[in-house]
Every structure is written in C-alpha cells, then in structure tokens.
N, C-alpha and C positions, 0 to 999 in steps of 0.2 A: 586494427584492433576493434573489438565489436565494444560498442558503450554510448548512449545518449548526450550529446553536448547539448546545452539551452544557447536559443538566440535571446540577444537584447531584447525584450520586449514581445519577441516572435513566439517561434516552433522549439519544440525536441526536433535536434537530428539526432537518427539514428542509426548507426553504421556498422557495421559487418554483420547484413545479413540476419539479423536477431528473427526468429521467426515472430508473428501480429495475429492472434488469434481473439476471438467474441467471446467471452466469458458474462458469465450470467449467478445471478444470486437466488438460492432455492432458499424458500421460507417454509415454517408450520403449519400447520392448520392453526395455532394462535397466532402466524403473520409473524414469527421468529426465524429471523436469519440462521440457518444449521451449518452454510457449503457454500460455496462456489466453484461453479465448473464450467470448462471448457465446451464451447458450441463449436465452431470452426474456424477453419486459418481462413486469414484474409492474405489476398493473394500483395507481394508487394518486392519491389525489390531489393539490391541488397541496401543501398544506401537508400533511407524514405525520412520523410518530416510529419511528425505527428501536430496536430491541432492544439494550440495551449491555452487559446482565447477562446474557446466556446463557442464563436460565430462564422468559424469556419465552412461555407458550404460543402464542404468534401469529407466532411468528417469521417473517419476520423483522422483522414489525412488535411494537412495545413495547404492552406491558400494564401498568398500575399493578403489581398482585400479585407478576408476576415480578422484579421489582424489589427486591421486601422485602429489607430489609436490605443491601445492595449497596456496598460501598464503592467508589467509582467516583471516587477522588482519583487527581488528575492528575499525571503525573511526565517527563512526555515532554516534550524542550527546545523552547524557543519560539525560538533565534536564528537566523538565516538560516542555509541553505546553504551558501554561502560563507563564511561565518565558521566555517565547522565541518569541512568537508569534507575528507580526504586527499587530496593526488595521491600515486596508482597509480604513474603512469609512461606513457609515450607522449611522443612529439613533438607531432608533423604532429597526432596525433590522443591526444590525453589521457583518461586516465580519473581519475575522483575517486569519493571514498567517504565518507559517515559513516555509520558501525556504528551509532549510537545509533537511529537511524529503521528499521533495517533487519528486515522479516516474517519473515526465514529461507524466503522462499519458495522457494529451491534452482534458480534459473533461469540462477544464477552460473559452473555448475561442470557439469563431465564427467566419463566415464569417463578424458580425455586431460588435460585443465589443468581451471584454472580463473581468475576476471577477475585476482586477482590478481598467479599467475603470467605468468600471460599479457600484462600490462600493464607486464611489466617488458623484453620484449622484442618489444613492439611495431612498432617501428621495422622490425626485420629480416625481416618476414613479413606479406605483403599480408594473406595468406590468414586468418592466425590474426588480422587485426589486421578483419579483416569478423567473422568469429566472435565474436571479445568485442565488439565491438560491438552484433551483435546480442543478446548475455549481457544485455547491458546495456539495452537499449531492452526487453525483458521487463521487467524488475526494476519488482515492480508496486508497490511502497514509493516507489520516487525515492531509493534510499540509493545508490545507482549512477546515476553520469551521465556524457556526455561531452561533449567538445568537438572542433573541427574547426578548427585556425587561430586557438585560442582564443575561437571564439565556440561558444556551446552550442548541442547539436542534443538537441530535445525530440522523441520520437515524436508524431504527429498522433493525439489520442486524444479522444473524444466527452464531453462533459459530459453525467457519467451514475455513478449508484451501482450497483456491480458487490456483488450478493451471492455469493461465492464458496460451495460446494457446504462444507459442512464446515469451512469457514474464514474470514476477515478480509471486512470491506469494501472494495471497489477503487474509490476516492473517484479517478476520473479529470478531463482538461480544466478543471484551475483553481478549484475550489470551496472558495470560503473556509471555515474550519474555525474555529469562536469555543470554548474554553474555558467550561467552569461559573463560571470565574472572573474572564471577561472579556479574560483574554489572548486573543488572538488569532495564532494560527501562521500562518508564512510561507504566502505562498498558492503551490501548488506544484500541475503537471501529474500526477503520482501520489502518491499517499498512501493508507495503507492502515489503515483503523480496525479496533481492537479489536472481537468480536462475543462472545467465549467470555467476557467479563466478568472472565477471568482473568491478564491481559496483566501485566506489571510495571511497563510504558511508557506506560500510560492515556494518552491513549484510544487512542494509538498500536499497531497490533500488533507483536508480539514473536516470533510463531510459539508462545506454549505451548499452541494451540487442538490442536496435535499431540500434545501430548504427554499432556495431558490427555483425548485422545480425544473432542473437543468434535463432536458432530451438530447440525445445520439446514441 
C-alpha cells in the first residue's frame, strides 16, 4: 500500500512507488508567492527514504550519517480537520482555517487583502470571493479550505511528492502519513512535510526552513 511511515528520529519511508518530483515557487514582480509548479520527476524507486534532518548529503534522499543525532520527535496534531478548523466567514461559499498545519507558505495574502479579511466579506463581492478562493486552493498545507453549499471543494491534485526548491515537502492527492509512533494523521489532499529538520511541528512544516535559510 503506497503512504510515508516516519522513522524514530530518521527518514520518511516511502512506499508504493509514489512518484518525487522538483517543484518550485513563482513570485510577482512585488516578490508575491501566485503558484507552484512542477519542474521534473526525480528518477527513484518504488520503495525510497526521504531526508527529514536537513543535513542529509543526498538530499533529497536520506542517508544514515546525515541523521546523526536528529531529534525528530513529533508534535503536530493528529485530530481531523473538522474538529479543528475555523470558519472565516462566507455564505454561499465558506472558508475555514487551522493555523496549527499551516507552512507559512504566503499564497494567503496580497498587496490588496488577504483570505482572512477577505472572508469576512465575501458575500458582497463575486469578484474578491473568486480571489480568495483561488488564495486558497494554493495553500499547499491544507490549513485553508473551502466549501460551496457546504460541501467541500478539494483542488484536483496528482499523487505525487513535491520536493520544493529550498523548502517543505508538497505531500499531494491523499497519501497516508504514519507517525514514528504509530499514530497515523488524517489522510488529507495537501499536506506539507518538514525538510530543514528544524520545524517546531514535526513532521509537519512550519515555514522556519525560511528563516533559517535552509538550501536543497
């Protein structure tokens, strides 16, 4: 069965075959994240170990060594979505949020608003109410979601590990995620793993790959 198990301390394995492609983040001319898109597969096979400490030499595959000493204890919640989630605001078309999943990936917000404000006045604006929408169907976490009528609208996204250029893993189309400790997280259409080994949200990203000026 294809899905990421975490080791104690270690790697993601990753097993059945999930295709590992380069993904990469396009900005504005004002240096505002719009997309992310895929560069190319990386060639691997079915069963492979992803790098979870940062100082992997092989990156973005896992090496015993880079590993050394690693603390890679887990702190990111395991309850659904729905149990956790905020509504924003919207009618006809609702947005919801939990912060605690959230990459800081910046796909949220403008020069003009952003989902939050913007979800509070929804209703009165087709135009801004396509806009945060689309804010939202980026958000390559899943901390952002909507609904339409109350039923949820998931982007159509490929079962596939997104190595981002300098940042997170883009764990798209539904791949289970197991814990070193056997929990198992909700299974979700985006989710975004820890790569810089520095996260606070193990194995969850957090966005500190930024700040700490993390490369691969």
């Amino acid at each position: 069965m294809a899905g990421i198990e975490i080791e104690p301390n270690g790697a993601y394995i990753v097993s059945g075959a999930i295709p590992l492609v380069r993904v990469h983040t396009v900005y504005s001319e004002q240096d505002e994240p719009i997309e992310w898109l895929v560069d190319d597969a990386i060639e691997a096979p079915e069963t492979y170990r992803l790098c979870r400490c940062g100082n992997c030499s092989m990156k973005p595959f896992a090496d015993d060594g880079g590993c050394a000493n690693f603390d890679g204890t887990e702190s990111a919640p395991t309850e659904s979505y729905d149990d956790r989630a905020k509504t924003l605001g919207g009618t006809t078309v609702t947005i919801r949020d939990f912060r605690k999943i959230c990459s800081h990936a910046g796909f949220c917000a403008n020069r003009i608003t952003n989902v939050w404000k913007a979800a509070k006045v929804l209703d009165d604006d087709k135009a801004l109410q396509e806009q945060t929408v689309e804010m939202v169907r980026r958000c390559p976490s899943g901390a952002l979601t909507y609904s339409v009528d109350g039923a949820v609208v998931e982007p159509d996204l490929p079962v596939q590990i997104g190595v981002e250029t300098d940042g997170p893993y883009r764990v798209t189309g539904g791949i289970p995620v197991t814990r070193a400790d056997g929990q198992t997280f909700e299974t979700r259409n985006r989710v975004s793993l820890c790569r810089c080994g520095q996260s606070s949200n193990k194995p969850l990203c957090d966005g500190t790959h930024k700040e700490i000026g993390f490369t691969g």
